[in-house]
C-alpha positions as CSV (number, residue, x, y, z in Angstrom):
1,X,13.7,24.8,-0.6
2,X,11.5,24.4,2.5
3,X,12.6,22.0,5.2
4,X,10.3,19.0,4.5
5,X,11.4,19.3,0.9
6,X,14.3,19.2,0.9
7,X,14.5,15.7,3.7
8,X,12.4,14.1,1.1
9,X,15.4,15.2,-1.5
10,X,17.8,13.5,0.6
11,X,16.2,10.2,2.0
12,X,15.8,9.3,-1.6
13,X,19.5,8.4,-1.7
14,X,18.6,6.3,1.5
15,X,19.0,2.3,0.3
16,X,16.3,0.2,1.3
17,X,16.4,-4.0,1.2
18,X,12.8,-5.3,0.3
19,X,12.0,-9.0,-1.2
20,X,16.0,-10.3,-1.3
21,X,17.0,-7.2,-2.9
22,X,18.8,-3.5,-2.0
23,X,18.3,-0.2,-3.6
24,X,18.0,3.3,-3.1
25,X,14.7,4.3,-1.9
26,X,15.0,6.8,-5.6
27,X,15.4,3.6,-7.6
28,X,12.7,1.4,-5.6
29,X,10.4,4.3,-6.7
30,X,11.3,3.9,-10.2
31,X,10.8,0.3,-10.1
32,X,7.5,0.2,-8.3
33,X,6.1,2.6,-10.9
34,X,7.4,0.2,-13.9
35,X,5.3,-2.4,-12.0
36,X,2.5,0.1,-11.8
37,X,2.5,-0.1,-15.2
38,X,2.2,-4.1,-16.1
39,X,-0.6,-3.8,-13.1
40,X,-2.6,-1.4,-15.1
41,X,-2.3,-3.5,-18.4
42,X,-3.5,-6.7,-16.4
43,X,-7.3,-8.0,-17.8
44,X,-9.7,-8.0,-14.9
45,X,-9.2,-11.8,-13.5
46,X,-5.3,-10.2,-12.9
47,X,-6.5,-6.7,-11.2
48,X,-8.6,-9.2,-9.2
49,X,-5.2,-11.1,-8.1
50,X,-3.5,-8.2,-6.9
51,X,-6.8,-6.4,-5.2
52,X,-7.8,-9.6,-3.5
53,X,-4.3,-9.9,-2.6
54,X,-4.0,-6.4,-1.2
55,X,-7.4,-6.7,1.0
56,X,-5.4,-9.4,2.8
57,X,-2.8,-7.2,3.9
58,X,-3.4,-6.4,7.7
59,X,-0.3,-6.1,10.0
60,X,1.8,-8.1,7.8
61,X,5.5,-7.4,6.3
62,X,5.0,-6.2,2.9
63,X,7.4,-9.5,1.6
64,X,4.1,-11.2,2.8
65,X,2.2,-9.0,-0.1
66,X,4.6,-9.8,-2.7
67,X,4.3,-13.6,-1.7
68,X,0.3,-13.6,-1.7
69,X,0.1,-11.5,-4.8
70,X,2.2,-13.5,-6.7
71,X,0.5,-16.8,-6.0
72,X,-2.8,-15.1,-7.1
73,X,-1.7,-13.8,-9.9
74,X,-0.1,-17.4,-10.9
75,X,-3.1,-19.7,-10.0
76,X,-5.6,-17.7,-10.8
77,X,-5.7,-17.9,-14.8
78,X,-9.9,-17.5,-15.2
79,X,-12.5,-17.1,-12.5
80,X,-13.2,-20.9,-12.6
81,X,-9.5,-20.9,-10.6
82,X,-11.1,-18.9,-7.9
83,X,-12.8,-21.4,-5.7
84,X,-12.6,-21.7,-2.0
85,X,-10.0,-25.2,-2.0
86,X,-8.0,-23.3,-4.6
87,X,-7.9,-19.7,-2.0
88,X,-7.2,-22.1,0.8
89,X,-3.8,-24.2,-0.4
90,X,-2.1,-20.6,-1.8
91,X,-3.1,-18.8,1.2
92,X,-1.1,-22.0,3.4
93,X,1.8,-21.5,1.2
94,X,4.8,-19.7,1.9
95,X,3.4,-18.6,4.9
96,X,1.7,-15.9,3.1
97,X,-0.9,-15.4,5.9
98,X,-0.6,-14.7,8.9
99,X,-4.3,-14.8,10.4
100,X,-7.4,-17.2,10.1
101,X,-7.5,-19.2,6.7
102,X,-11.1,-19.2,6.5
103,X,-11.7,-15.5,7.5
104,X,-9.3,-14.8,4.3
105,X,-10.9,-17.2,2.1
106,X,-14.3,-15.5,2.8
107,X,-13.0,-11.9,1.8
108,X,-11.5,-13.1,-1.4
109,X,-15.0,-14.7,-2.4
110,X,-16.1,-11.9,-1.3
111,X,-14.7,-9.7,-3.7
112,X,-15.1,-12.3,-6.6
113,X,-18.8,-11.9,-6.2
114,X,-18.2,-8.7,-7.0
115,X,-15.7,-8.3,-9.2
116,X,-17.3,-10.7,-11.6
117,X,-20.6,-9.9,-11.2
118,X,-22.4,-7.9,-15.0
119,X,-22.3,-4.2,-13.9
120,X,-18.7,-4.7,-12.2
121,X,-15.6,-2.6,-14.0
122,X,-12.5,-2.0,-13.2
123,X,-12.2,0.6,-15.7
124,X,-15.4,2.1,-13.5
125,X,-14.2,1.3,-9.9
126,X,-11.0,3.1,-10.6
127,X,-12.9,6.5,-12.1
128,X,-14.8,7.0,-9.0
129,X,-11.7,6.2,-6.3
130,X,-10.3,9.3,-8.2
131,X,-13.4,11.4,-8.3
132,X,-13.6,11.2,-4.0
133,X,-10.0,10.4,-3.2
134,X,-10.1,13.3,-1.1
135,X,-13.5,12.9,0.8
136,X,-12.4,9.1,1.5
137,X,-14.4,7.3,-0.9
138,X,-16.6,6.1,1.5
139,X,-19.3,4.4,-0.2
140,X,-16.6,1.7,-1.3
141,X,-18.5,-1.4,-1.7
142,X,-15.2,-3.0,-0.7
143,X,-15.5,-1.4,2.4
144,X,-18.9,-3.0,3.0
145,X,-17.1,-6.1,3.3
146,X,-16.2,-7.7,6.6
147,X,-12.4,-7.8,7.2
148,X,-12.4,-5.3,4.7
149,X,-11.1,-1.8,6.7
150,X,-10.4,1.8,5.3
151,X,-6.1,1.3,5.8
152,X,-6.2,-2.2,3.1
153,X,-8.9,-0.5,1.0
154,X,-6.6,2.1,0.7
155,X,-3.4,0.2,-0.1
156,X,-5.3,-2.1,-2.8
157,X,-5.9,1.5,-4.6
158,X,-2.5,2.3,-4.5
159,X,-1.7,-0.5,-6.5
160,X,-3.3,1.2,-9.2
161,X,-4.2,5.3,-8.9
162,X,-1.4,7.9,-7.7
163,X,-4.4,9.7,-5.4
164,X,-3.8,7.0,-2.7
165,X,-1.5,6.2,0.6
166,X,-1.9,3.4,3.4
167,X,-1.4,4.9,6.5
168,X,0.9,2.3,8.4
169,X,3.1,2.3,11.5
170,X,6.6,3.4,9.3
171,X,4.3,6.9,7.7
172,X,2.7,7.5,11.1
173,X,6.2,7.3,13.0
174,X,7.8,9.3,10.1
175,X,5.2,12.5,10.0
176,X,5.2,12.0,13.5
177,X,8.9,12.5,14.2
178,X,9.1,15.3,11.3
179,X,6.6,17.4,13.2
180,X,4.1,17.2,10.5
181,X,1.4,15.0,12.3
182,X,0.6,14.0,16.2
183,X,-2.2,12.3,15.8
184,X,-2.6,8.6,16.2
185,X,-5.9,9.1,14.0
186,X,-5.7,7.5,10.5
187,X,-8.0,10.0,9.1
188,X,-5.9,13.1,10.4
189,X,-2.7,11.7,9.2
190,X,-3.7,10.8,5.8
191,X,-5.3,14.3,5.7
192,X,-1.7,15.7,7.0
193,X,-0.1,13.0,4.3
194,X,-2.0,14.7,1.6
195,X,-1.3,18.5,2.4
196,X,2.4,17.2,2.8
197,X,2.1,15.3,-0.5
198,X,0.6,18.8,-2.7
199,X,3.6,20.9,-0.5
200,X,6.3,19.1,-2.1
201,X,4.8,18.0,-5.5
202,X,4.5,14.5,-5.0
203,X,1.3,12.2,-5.4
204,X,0.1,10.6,-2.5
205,X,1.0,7.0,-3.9
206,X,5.0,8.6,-4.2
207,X,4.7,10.0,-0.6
208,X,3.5,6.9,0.4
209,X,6.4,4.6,-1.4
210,X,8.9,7.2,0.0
211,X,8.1,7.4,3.7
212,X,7.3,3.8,3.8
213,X,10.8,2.6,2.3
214,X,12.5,5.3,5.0
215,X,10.6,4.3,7.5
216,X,12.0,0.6,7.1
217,X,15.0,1.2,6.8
218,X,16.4,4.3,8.8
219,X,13.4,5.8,10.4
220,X,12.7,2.3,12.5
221,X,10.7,2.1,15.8
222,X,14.4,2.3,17.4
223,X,15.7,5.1,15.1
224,X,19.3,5.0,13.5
225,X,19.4,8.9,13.9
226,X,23.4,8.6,14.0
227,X,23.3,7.8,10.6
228,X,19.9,9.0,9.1
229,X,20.6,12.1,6.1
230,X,18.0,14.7,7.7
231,X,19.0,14.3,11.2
232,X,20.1,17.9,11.4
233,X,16.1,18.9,10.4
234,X,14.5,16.0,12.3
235,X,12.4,17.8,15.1
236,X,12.3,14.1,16.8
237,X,15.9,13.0,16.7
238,X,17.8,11.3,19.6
């Protein structure tokens, strides 16, 4: 078993607490991909709820996510629900949001104008993230959008498609520490992230949900290398 495969192995025991609850990072996979499931069997005004959501998502704790996407996905029943008043009060709520309220209000119109207009398909969309995962999907319209950047595009996808990870401060520190990846670039990590992901014969989106959960709870900007499972093949361990 090569080194990197066999730390993966072992920080899946690792437990994790996320949204009031504990597991192991194994059983947080499990779950996630359950809710994978009721995300893909959502009709398009509850895709839209948990994209729109995900677009939001800059520099915030992922609790934040869960908080935002859950108040979408309850308020907004039909695209009627989706007006600018409606946006504002949930994204005030729970202190869901941590920067401008109109700036997030715009994006979300934003990507209702899209979503709902006639040659808009999920069904579509989702097809064609697959087809150039691997060149970056570029032409996005989403990424046309301002406030709209490559690292939320990125997690929105992984909401829904296995051939996408969010490059965020817990992966970077992670491949960084491992020795897989230097760089501060998000294009050369995810690039590293998906040769490490074919290595060990996971998808990007299980890579992703792995490091991230490790990353939180072991791998921290002030390490816990005294009690962290793969210290012994940890090229960055203190």
């Amino acid at each position: 078993m090569s080194r990197i495969k066999r730390m993966i192995a072992a920080i899946k025991k690792v437990e994790d607490s996320y949204n009031g609850e504990r597991k192991t990072i194994e059983e947080w996979l499990a779950w996630e991909k359950r809710k994978r499931e009721e995300l893909l069997g959502l009709d398009k005004v509850g895709k839209f709820a948990y994209f729109s959501a995900a677009l939001l998502q800059r520099a915030m704790r992922g609790e934040m996510f869960e908080k935002r996407a859950q108040l979408f996905a309850e308020n907004f029943r039909s695209e009627k629900d989706i007006i600018p008043k409606n946006i504002e009060r949930l994204l005030k709520e729970k202190n869901c949001y941590r920067w401008t309220i109109a700036e997030g209000v715009k994006i979300v119109m934003d990507v209702k104008r899209t979503v709902f207009s006639k040659d808009f398909f999920w069904d579509d969309y989702f097809d064609k993230a697959k087809r150039e995962a691997n060149s970056g999907f570029k032409d996005d319209l989403f990424l046309k959008m301002k406030g709209v950047g490559q690292k939320v595009r990125d997690f929105a996808l992984s909401l829904f498609l296995d051939e996408y990870l969010a490059v965020d401060v817990h992966i970077k520190r992670v491949l960084k520490r491992w020795g897989v990846e230097k760089s501060e670039d998000y294009g050369k990590v995810k690039e590293a992230a998906r040769r490490l992901a074919e290595s060990v014969g996971l998808s990007m989106w299980e890579l992703d949900r792995v490091l991230w959960h490790f990353g939180r709870a072991v791998c921290e900007s002030s390490p816990k290398c005294k009690i962290c499972p793969v210290r012994d093949d940890c090229e960055g361990v203190k």
